[in-house]
N, C-alpha and C positions, 0 to 999 in steps of 0.2 A: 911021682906017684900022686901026690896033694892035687894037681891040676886034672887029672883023671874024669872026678867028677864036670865040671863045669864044660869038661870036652865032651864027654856023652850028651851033658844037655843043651847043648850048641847041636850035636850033631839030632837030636832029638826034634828039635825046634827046625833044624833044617827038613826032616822028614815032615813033621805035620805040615810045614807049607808047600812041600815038594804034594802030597796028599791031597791039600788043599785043590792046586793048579790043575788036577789029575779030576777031583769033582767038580769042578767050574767050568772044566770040558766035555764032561758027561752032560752037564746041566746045559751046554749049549744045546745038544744034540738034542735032548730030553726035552728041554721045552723051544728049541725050535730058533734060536735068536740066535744069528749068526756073525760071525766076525766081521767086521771090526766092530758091530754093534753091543753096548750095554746097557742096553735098556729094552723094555718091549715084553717082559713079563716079569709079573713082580715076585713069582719061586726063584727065577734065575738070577736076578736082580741081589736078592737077599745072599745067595750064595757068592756073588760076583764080591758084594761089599766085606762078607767075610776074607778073601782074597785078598780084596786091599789093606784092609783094617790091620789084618793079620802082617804083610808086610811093613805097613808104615809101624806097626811095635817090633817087629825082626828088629827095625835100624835101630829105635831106641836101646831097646832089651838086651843085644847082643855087647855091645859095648858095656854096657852098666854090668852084667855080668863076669865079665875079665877086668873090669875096671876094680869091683867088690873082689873079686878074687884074687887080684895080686896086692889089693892096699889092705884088704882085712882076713878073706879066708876063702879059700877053697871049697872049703867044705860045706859052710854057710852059703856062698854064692850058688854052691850046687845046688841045695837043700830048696833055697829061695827060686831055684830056676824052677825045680820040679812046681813048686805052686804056680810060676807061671806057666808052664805046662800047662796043668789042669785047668787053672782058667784059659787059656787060650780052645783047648777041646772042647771044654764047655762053652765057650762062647760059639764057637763054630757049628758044634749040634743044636744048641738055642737057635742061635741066631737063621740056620738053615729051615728050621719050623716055623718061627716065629721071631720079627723084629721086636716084641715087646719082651720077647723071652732072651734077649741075649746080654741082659743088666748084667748078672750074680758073676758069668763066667770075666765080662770084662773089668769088674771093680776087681776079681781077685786077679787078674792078671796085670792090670794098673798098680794095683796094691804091691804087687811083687815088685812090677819094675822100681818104685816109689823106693822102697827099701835099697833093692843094688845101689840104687842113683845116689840117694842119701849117703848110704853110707860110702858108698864109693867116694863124695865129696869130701867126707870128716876123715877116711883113710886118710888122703891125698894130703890135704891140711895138715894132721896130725902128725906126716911122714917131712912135709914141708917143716914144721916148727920146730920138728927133732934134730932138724939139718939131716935129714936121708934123704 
């Protein structure tokens, strides 16, 4: 039941980027810049970078959160996903109007990961020294 949480925000995080991939392809269409091209206008451009940005933290994030979750808590790891959630949203709505505007969403979704990571390290450690 404990693991609950941190699987809805796994599967949460798989939605917003499944989302993502879904407006990156509107944005082709929309501003006209075709496959295999990524470059060639700078609305589409910004949304393309959300896309990647967005999965190069999936690889980080998703780990560090089952990592915090089986070394320290479920429920915390959950708790920490949901704030990277919301920075991740907000990074993506910034970031799709404006490159100057997509700071706030990514420092609190970095901040998030920062914590799993962390503590996922001191879990691990801590479970090490205990001999478990």
């Amino acid at each position: 039941m404990a693991m609950h949480l941190p699987a809805i925000i796994t599967l949460f995080s798989l939605l917003l980027f499944f989302a993502i991939l879904i407006y990156v392809g509107y944005a082709r269409t929309k501003y006209g810049v075709k496959a295999p091209a990524t470059t060639g206008n700078d609305n589409f451009e910004r949304i393309f970078r959300v896309q990647m940005n967005t999965m190069e933290n999936l690889v980080l994030f998703l780990p560090a959160l089952w990592l915090f979750s089986h070394y320290v808590s479920p429920l915390w790891a959950g708790l920490v996903g949901v704030v990277w959630l919301v920075g991740r949203v907000d990074y993506a709505l910034s970031y799709a109007r404006s490159a100057a505007a997509r700071s706030r969403g990514y420092a609190l979704s970095a901040l998030a990961f920062l914590v799993l990571a962390v503590g996922a390290v001191i879990g691990v450690v801590l479970r090490i020294m205990a001999g478990l």
